[in-house]
C-alpha positions, 0 to 999 in steps of 0.5 A: 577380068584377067589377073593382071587387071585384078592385081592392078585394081587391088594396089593403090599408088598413094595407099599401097592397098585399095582401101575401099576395094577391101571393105567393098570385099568384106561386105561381098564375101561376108561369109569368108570374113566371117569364117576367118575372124572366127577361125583367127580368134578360135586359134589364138584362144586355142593358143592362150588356153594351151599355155602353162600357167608359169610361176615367174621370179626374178633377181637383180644383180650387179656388176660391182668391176665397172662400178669400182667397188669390186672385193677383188680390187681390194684384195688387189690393192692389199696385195700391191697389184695395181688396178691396171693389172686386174682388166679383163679382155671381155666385158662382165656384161656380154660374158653373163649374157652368154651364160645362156648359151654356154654348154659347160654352164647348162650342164653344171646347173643341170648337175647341181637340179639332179642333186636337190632334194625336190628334183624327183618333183620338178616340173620342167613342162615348157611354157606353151605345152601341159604334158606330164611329159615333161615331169622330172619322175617321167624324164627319170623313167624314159631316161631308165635312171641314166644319169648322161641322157637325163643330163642330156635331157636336162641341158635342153630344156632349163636354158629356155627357163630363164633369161639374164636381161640388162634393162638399163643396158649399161652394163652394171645391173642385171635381172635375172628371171626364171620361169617354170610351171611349178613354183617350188620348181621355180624357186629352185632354179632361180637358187640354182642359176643365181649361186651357179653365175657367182660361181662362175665369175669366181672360176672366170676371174680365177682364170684370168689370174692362173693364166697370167701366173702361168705366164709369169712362171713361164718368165720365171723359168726363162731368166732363171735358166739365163741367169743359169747361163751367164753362171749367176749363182757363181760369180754371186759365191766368187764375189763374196770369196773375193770379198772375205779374201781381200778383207782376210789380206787387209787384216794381214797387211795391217798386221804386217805394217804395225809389225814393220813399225815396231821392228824399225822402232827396235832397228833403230833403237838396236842400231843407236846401241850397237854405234854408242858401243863401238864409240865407246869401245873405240875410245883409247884411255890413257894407263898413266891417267888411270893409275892417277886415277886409281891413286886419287881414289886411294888417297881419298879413301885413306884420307877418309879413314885418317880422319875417322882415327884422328876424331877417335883419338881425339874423342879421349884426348883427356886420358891420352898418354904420351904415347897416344899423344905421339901417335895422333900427330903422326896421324895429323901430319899423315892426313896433312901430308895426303890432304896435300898430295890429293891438292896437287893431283887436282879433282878431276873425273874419276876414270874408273867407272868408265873404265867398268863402262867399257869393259861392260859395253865390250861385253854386251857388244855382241848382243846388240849386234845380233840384236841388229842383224835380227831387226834388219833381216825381218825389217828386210824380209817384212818389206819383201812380204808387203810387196807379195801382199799389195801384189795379192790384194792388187789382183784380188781387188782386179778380180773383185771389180770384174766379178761386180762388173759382170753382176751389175750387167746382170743386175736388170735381169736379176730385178726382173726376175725378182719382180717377176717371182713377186708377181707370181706370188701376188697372182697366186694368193689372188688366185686363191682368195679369189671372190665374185665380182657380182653382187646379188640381192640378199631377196629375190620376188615372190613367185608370181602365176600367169601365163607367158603371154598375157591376155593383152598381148594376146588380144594384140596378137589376135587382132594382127593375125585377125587382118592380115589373114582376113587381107591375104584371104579377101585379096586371094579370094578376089584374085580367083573369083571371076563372077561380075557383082556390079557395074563397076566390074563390068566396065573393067571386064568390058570397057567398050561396052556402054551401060544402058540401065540396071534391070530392076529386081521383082519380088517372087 
C-alpha cells in the first residue's frame, strides 16, 4: 500500500480523522500504545514533581482616578485647578500593567530587595526548577559582591515573580499576585512591588504636573519678554507719572482759580475806591458856602457858650448887683441877636466834614491806585497762567489717554500672563503635594504553599499530551508499517484480487 492510500485511509471526510482505524490501531500496536501512555505520564509526573512548591500572595488594589475620589483631585479642586486640568494621556490601567515589563521599575525594585534585612536569605528559584542556584547567598558569590551584575541578575529574575491582573477588566480594581518559593521571600516582594507601583504613580502623576509647568513656564517667559518689547513696565511708570502730574496741575489750577477769584474781588473793590475818590475830588466846593459854613459853626458854638453864661448868671440872680445885672442883658441881646442871625443863614449841611473828606480822600488817592494797577496786573498775569496751565493739563491729559490706549492693548496679554504665573503656581504645589492615585488594601492574603500547576491542571495537561502523542505515534507507525494484518488491507493492497477463504489456524 503506498502512502498515499494510507493517508487517504486515516482522514475521514465527516470526522476529519478515521475514528475506527485509530482504535483498530491501538489494540494492533498495544505494545506502542502502551509504551507512550507511560512515557506521556511519566513525563508530566516527572514535570509536576520538578516544580517548586511556591508561597502565593496577593493584594487588591484600586484605581481611585476613574472612580472619581482620587486625593488628587481634592487637592486639585482646593487648589482651583478644574478637574479637566488633571487628565492624563494614558490610562491608569495599561500603565500599572506595563509596570512589568518596565526596565526602569524592575531595577528600582531590585535596588530596594538589596537593601532589606532578609535578602542574604531570599530564595529567587523559578517556580519549575529546585536548585540552590538560584539562592540570594549563591547570586552574591557568583556575582563576587557586584552590586550591577547582582542588579543584573536581579531585574531577570523578579518580574517572573508576580503578575498585576484585572480580573473585572474594567480598569478600576487590581490583584497583585506574587509568588516565590519561600514564604518570607514572598511576603517580602509583595511589600516591595506594592510600596514600588504607589511610587511610581506618585513619580508618574508628578510628572505629568512638572511637564506641563514647564510648559507653563515656557509661556511665562515668552509674554514676558513681549511685554518686555511692547515696554510694558514703561509705560506702567509713564501712566502713573502722567497721573500724579495731571493731579499736581489739577491742584495747581484749583489754586490758581480760587486766587483769580479773590484778586477780582480786591479789583473790583480797589476799582469802586479809586472811582469814588476821583468823583470826590472832582467835585468843586464853593469858598463863599464854606465860609457860611464856617460861620454858621461859629454862631452855633458861641450861641452855645452864650447860654451856658447866661444859665450861670442866672443861677445868682438873687445877690446880682447892678452891675451884674447889666452884664446879663448884654448877654441876652447878645445871644438874641446870634440866635437870629444863625435864623437867616438857615440850617443846611455842614460843608466842612466834607471839606476833611476830600482832603483825605486826596490823600489816600494814590494808595488805591496802586492798589488797582497791582489787582489788575496779577488778574492779567493770572489769566496768561491759567491759559499755560489748561494748555499743560490738555497735552498731559492727550499723553495720559495714549499711554492707557497702549495698555489696554496690552491688557489680554498682560491677563494671560497673570493666569499663566497662577497656573504655574497651582501646578507647582501639585507638584509637591503630589499623592497616589492607587488605593491598596490595609492586608494582604496569607501566603498559601502549592505548586504553579496543580494536580488538576496537571491531570488536564496529561491527558491532552497522552492522545495527541498517542495520535501522531499510531498515524506515524501506520504510515511506515507496510505488513498486511487482515483482509481489509489486502483488498486495498490488491483490490482485483478476490478473496476466497481465511486459512484457519492450528494448535501447535
Amino acid at each position: 500500500m503506498n502512502l498515499k492510500s494510507k493517508i487517504d485511509r486515516l482522514i475521514d471526510e465527516s470526522t476529519i480523522l478515521n475514528i475506527p482505524l485509530l482504535f483498530q490501531l491501538v489494540f494492533r500496536y498495544k505494545f506502542l500504545s502502551i509504551f507512550t501512555i507511560v512515557a506521556c505520564l511519566g513525563v508530566t509526573y516527572h514535570l509536576y514533581n520538578k516544580q517548586v512548591e511556591v508561597y502565593w500572595s496577593s493584594i487588591r488594589f484600586s484605581n481611585l482616578k476613574e472612580k472619581s475620589n482620587s486625593p488628587m483631585d481634592a487637592i486639585s479642586v482646593a487648589l482651583g485647578s478644574e478637574k479637566s486640568d488633571r487628565s492624563f494621556s494614558s490610562s491608569v490601567a495599561e500603565e500599572v500593567k506595563a509596570l512589568r515589563v518596565s526596565m526602569d521599575f524592575t531595577r528600582k525594585v531590585a535596588k530596594k530587595v538589596m537593601k532589606d534585612d532578609y535578602f542574604y536569605n531570599m530564595n529567587f528559584n523559578p517556580t519549575n526548577n529546585k536548585t540552590k542556584e538560584f539562592f540570594a547567598s549563591s547570586l552574591i558569590a557568583e556575582c563576587e559582591k557586584d552590586e550591577t551584575c547582582l542588579i543584573e541578575k536581579l531585574v531577570a529574575l523578579i518580574p517572573g515573580f508576580y503578575s498585576i491582573e484585572d480580573p473585572e477588566r474594567t480598569g478600576l480594581n487590581f490583584v497583585l499576585e506574587v509568588g516565590t518559593a519561600d514564604k518570607r521571600t514572598t511576603e517580602i516582594l509583595l511589600s516591595i512591588i506594592s510600596d514600588s507601583i504607589s511610587e511610581s504613580r506618585v513619580d508618574s502623576i508628578r510628572m505629568t504636573y512638572t511637564d506641563q509647568r514647564k510648559s507653563a513656564e515656557q509661556l511665562v517667559r515668552k509674554e514676558k519678554k513681549r511685554l518686555e518689547d511692547e515696554q510694558y513696565l514703561a509705560l506702567i511708570k509713564n501712566k502713573e507719572v502722567l497721573r500724579k502730574e495731571i493731579d499736581n496741575l489739577q491742584s495747581e489750577i484749583q489754586i490758581s482759580k480760587k486766587l483769580s477769584l479773590e484778586n477780582q474781588s480786591l479789583l473790583s473793590i480797589a476799582k469802586a475806591k479809586v472811582s469814588k475818590s476821583n468823583t470826590m475830588i472832582k467835585k468843586q466846593i464853593d469858598s463863599r458856602e464854606l465860609n457860611q459854613d464856617k460861620k454858621r459853626e461859629f454862631l452855633k458854638e458861641r450861641i452855645d457858650n452864650l447860654r451856658k453864661d447866661v444859665n450861670a448868671l442866672e443861677m445868682l440872680r438873687f445877690s446880682h448887683s447892678t452891675k451884674e445885672i447889666e452884664i446879663l442883658n448884654s448877654l441876652k441881646k447878645e445871644l438874641r441877636k446870634s440866635e437870629n442871625e444863625l435864623m437867616k443863614m438857615g440850617n443846611k449841611r455842614s460843608l466842612a466834614s466834607l471839606n476833611k473828606f476830600v482832603d483825605k480822600t486826596q490823600d489816600s488817592v494814590e494808595e488805591s491806585e496802586f492798589n488797582f494797577n497791582v489787582y489788575k496786573n496779577y488778574s492779567e498775569t493770572a489769566k496768561e497762567n491759567s491759559k499755560e496751565l489748561t494748555l499743560r493739563n490738555s497735552i498731559l491729559l492727550d499723553n495720559l489717554l495714549l499711554t492707557q490706549e497702549k495698555l489696554e492693548k496690552l491688557r489680554p496679554i498682560v491677563d494671560f500672563l497673570k493666569a499663566l504665573e497662577s497656573k504655574v503656581i497651582q501646578l507647582k504645589l501639585l507638584e509637591i503635594t503630589s499623592t497616589s492615585d492607587l488605593k491598596f488594601d490595609n492586608f494582604a492574603t496569607f501566603p498559601v504553599k502549592s505548586k504553579k500547576i496543580s494536580r488538576l491542571m496537571i491531570f488536564v495537561y496529561s491527558f491532552f499530551f497522552v492522545m495527541f502523542t498517542i495520535l501522531g505515534a499510531l498515524c506515524l507507525r501506520f504510515i511506515t508499517d507496510d505488513n498486511i494484518y487482515d483482509e481489509a488491507d489486502l483488498k486495498r493492497i490488491f483490490p482485483d484480487i478476490e478473496v476466497l477463504g481465511v486459512s484457519p489456524k492450528f494448535e501447535e
